[in-house]
N, C-alpha and C positions, 0 to 999 in steps of 0.2 A: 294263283298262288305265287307266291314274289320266290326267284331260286336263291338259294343257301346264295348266305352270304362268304366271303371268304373270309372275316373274322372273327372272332372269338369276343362275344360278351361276358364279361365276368361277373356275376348274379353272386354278392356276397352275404344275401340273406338267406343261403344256405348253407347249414352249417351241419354237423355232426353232433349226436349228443354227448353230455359227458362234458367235463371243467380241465382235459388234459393228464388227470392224472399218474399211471404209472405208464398206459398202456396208451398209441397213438388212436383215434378212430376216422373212421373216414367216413363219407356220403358222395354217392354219384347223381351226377344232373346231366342231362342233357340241353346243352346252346340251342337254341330253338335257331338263330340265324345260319351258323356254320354245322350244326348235326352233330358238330363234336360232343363224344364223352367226357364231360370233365367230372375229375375226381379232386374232391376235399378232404385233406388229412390235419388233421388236431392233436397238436403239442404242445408243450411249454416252452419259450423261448422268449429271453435267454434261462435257459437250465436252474430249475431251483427259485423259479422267481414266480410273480401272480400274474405275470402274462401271459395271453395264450394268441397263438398263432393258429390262422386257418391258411392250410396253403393250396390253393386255386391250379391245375393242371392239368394235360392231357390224359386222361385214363391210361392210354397204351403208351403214355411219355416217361416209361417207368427209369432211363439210363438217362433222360434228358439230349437225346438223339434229334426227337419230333419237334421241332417248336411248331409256335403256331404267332398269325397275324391276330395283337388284340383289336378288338376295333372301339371297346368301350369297359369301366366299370359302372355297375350301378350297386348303389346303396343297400340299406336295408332297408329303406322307404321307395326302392323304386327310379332313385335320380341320379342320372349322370353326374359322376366327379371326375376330377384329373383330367381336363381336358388337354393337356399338353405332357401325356406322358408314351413313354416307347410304346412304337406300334409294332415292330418287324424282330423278327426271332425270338419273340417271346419264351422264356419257356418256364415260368412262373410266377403267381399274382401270389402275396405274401399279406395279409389282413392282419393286425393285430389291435387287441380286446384287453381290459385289465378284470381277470376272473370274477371279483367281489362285486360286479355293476348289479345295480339291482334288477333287470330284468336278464333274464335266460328264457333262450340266449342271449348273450350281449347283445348291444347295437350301436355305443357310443364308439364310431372308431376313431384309436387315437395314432393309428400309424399303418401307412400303405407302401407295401414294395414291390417293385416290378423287377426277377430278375432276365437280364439276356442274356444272349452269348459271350458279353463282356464283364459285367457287371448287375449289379442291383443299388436302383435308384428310390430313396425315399418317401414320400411326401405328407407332409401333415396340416393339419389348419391351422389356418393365417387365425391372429388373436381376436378378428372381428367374426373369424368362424362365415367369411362370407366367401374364401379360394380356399385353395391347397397352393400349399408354398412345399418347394423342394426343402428337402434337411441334407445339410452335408455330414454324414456320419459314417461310420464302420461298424462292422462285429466290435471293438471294443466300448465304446460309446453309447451301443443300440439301450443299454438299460439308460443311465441318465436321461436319455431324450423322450423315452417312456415316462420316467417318473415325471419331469417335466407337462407331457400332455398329457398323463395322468391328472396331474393336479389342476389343471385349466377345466376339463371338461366333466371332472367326475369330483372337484373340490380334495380330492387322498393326497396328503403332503406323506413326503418322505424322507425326514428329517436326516440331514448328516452331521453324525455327530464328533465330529476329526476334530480335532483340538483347535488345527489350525483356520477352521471355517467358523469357531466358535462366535462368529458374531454378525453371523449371515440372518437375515430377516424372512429371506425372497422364498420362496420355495419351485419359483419359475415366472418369468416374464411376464405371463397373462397378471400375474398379481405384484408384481412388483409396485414398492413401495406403500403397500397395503399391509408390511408389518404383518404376514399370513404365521410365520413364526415369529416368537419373543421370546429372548434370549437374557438371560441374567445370570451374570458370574458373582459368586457369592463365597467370603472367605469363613471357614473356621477359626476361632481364635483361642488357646487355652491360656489362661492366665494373662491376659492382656497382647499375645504374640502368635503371629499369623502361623498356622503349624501346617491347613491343607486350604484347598478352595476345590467346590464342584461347579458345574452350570447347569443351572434348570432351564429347558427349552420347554416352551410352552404354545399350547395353538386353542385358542378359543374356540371352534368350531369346525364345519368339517369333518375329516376321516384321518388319522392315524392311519396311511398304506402301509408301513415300515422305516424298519429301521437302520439303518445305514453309518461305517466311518470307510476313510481311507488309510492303508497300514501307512505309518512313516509319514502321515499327512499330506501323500501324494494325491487330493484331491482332482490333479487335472491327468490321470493314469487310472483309467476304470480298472485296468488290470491290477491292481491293490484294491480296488473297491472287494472290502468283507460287510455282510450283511448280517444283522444279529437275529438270530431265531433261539427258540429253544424248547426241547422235547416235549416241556410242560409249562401250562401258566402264563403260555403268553401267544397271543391268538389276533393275527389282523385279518379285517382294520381294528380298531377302535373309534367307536363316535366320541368326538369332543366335547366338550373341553378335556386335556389330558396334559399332563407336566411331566415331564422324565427329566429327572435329580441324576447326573453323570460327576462320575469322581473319575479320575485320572491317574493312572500310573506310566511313567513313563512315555505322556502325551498319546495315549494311547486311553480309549475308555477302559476302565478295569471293571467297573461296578455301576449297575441304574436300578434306580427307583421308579418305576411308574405308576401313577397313579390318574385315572379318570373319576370325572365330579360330573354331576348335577344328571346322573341315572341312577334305576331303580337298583343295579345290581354295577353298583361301580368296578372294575376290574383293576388292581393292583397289584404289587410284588417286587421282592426284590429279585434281580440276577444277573450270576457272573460270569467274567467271562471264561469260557473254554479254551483247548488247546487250539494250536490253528485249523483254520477251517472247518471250526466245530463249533456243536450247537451251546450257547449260552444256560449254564445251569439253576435253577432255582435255589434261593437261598433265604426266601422270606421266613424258615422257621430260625435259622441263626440271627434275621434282625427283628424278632418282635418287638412290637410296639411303635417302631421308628417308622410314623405316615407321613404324610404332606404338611399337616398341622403341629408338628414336633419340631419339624426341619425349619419350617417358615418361621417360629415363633422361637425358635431356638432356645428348642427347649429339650433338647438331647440331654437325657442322664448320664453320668460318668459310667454307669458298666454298658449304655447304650455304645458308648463312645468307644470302650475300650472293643464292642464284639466288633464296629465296624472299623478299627483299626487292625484288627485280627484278618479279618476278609479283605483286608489292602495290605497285608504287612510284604505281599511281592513288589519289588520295583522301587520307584524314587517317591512313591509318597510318602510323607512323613509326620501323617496325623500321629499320635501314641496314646497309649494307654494311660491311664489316672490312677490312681487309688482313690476308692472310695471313701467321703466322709466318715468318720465312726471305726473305720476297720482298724485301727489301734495306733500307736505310735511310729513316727517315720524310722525307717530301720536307725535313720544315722543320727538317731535321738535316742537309742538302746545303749544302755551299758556296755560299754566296752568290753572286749572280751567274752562276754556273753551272748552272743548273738547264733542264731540256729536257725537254718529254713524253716516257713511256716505253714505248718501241717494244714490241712485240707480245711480242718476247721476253725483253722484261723484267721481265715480269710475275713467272714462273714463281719467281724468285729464290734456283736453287739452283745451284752453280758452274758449271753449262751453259749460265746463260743468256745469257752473251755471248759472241757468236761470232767467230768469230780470220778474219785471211786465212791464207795458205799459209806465212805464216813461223809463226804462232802468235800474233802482236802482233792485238792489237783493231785496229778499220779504224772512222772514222768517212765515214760517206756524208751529203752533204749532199744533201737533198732539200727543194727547195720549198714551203714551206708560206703560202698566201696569209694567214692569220688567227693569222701567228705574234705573241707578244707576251715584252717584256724582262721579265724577272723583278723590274722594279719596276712592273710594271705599264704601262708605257707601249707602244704600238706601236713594233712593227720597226722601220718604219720612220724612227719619229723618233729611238729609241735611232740608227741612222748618221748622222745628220744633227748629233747632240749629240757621238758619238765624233770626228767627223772635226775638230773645232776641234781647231788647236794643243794646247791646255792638255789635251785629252783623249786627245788620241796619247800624250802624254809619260806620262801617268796609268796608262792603258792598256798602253801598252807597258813601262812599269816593271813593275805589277804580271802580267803575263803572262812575263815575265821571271822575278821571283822565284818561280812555281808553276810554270812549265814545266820550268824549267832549275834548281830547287835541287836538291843533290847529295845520291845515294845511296848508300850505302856499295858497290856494286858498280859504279858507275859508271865508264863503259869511259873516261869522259874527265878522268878523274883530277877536282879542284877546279873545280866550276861556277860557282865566286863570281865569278872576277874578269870573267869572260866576261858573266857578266848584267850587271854595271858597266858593261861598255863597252857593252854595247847598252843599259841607258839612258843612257849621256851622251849617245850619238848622238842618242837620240831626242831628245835636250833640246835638241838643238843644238851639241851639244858641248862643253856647262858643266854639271856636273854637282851645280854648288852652285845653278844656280837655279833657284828659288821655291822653297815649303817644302816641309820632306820630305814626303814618301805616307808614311800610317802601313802596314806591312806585313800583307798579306792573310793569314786564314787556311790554312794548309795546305793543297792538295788531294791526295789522292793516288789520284782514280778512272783506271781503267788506260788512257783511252785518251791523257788526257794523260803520265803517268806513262811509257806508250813511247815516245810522241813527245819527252820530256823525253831518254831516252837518246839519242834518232838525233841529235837536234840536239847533245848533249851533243859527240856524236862527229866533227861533219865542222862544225858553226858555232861553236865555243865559243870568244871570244876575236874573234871579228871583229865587224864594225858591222854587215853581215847579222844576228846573232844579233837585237837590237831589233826591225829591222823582222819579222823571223819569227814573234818573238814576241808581236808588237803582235797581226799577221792568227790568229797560232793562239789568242791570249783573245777576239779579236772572233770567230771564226769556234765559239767554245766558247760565248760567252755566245746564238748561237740557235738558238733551238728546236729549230729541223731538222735539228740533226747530232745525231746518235746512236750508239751502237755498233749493227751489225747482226753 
């Protein structure tokens, strides 16, 4: 029988069970050369990522006191690797695995560390996967260089999505120049004028590992590297093909679309981003309808457009909102003076959207509005305070006169003319030459006045009532607060 060796063989097809989750696990083996205990403990590393680390140690090397002499690793097949790495004070072999490999336990390793009494030194496969080549990295770096020999050996790209990388292809040197990601920046335009742009990153095949930006575009500062997760809805890897549509606020992603093609149960959704350091929220019930084939073919509807300017309206984007075809006249094609917020349903702007009482005539309801303001601009308030002078009754009551009560060809009350007359002499006082004329208002013919112009047509036309009627119904139309319902 050959006597114990003095080193320590590292046997890293022994692992513990478990994917690392909340709690660490361990497994003991005993080095059949040196007798030693060694014990394997399993974590995530670095924190919150799909890496998992197995860390290789003396059983009773619990303060890192004991080191030991390595003398070898072997695989999970059995074969020596790393032949040129630290042999003396060992006092930890460091394995790491990317969680999603399809066999469990893992076995594709994409990164090995030894540490000593000084340091911990790297080592990963050469791109012909026929040595191990030293990596020069730190704790700050250790994820990049992951993602990296992630994507060599297990094909999982890890898309960064920073503004300023927006036009990166690689996703790591084993594939460079192989276009493993495609990248297209693509402008919105309304009315012929560029308002936003997003960039669709796309990977034809392969794994979706994650997702990735840097804050402030500090791409070469892992320590700004933020990763995008989120509670719900969004679940790596994803199998390729898969596109994520990135909008931007403040060079910063604010907003993605993802969507995967050509499976049975493709996986898509929108979502945004969170507060710092927090998980990205779902928001595919605020953009329905808007998939891969809407965007591509640009064919976003104007209320499409307006929710997802709503969901960007933080920051320096500056897509905006539309009005919809059909939904009625532009405010600043409204009668002057006459203008008033438009109620709930009048948005819609299709022949339904104003509602009748039981005759069939519109109904306007006056409702209260503390922060109503005149359509010159001035407060409510002072607009009554300026109508109630003399010279502004007569003003008022003239012109309320000729658009309440000018005659329609069906008009039940034969000739409106001379009826308005008398109600503005009245209003004048009874002279109907003085002061200089009002030049006559534009037209209106919106239908809440337009009924009210028949009733009165019918039972006031022709008496000095008609003026004062007509005075209250242009002051009661010029605020805010009356609307059709």
């Amino acid at each position: 029988m050959a006597p114990p060796s003095d080193g320590v063989t590292i046997d890293i097809s022994h692992k513990p069970d478990g994917n690392g989750g909340t709690h660490t696990t361990t497994y003991d083996y005993k080095d059949t050369g040196s007798r030693k205990e060694i014990k394997v403990t399993l974590t995530i590393e670095p924190p919150n990522s799909d890496f998992l680390k197995y860390t290789h140690q003396d059983k009773h090397n619990t303060d890192g006191t004991i080191p030991f002499k390595l003398e070898k690793v072997r695989d999970d097949d059995q074969r020596d690797i790393i032949p040129d790495l630290p042999r003396d004070n060992v006092e930890k072999v460091h394995v790491y695995y990317w969680k999603h490999e399809n066999s469990n336990p893992p076995k594709k390793v994409l990164l090995v560390g030894v540490t000593t009494d000084r340091r911990t030194k790297y080592y990963a496969k050469s791109s012909d996967g026929n040595k191990w080549v030293e990596q020069q990295l730190d704790g700050n770096n250790l994820e990049k260089v992951l993602d990296e020999q992630n994507c060599k050996h297990n094909d999982a790209v890890t898309i960064n999505l920073s503004h300023s990388a927006s036009t990166e292809n690689d996703c790591c040197d084993e594939h460079k120049g192989e276009n493993k990601i495609s990248v297209e920046k693509v402008e919105i335009e309304v009315d012929g004028k560029k308002k936003t742009e997003y960039t669709k990153y796309s990977i034809t095949g392969g794994q979706l590992a994650g997702i990735k930006f840097y804050k402030d575009g500090a791409s070469n500062d892992e320590k700004n590297r933020k990763t995008i997760t989120a509670k719900a809805g969004l679940n790596f890897p994803i199998k390729g093909p898969v596109d994520i549509y990135t909008f931007y606020s403040n060079k910063e992603p604010e907003l993605i679309y993802i969507e995967q093609t050509g499976t049975n149960n493709p996986v898509s959704g929108w979502f945004k981003k969170g507060g710092e350091n927090k998980p990205w929220t779902e928001v595919s019930n605020k953009l329905q309808g808007i998939n891969k084939d809407k965007i591509d073919n640009k064919q976003i509807t104007c209320q499409q457009r307006a929710a997802l300017a709503k969901e960007l309206k933080l920051g320096s984007n500056n897509l905006q909102e539309c009005t919809p075809a059909g939904a009625g006249r532009p405010r600043d094609a409204e009668a002057p003076g006459l203008k008033g917020p438009a109620g709930e349903d009048d948005q819609s702007g299709g022949p339904d959207s104003t509602k009748s009482g039981a005759s069939g005539s519109p109904v306007l309801s006056p409702t209260v509005a503390s922060d109503a303001h005149t359509p010159d601009g001035r407060a409510d308030g002072d607009s009554h305070a300026s109508e109630f002078s003399p010279k502004a009754q007569a003003k008022s009551a003239q012109q309320a006169s000729a658009s309440a009560l000018s005659p329609g060809p069906d008009s039940p009350g034969g000739d409106l003319q001379p009826g308005a007359e008398a109600g503005t002499a009245l209003a004048h006082g009874g002279d109907s030459s003085a002061g200089p004329p009002t030049p006559k208002p534009a037209p209106f013919t919106g239908p809440g006045l337009a009924t009210l112009g028949y009733a009165l047509s019918g039972t006031l036309a022709g008496s000095g009532a008609v003026g004062l009627a007509g005075y209250h119904l242009y002051k009661n139309s010029r605020d805010p607060w009356v609307r059709q319902i």
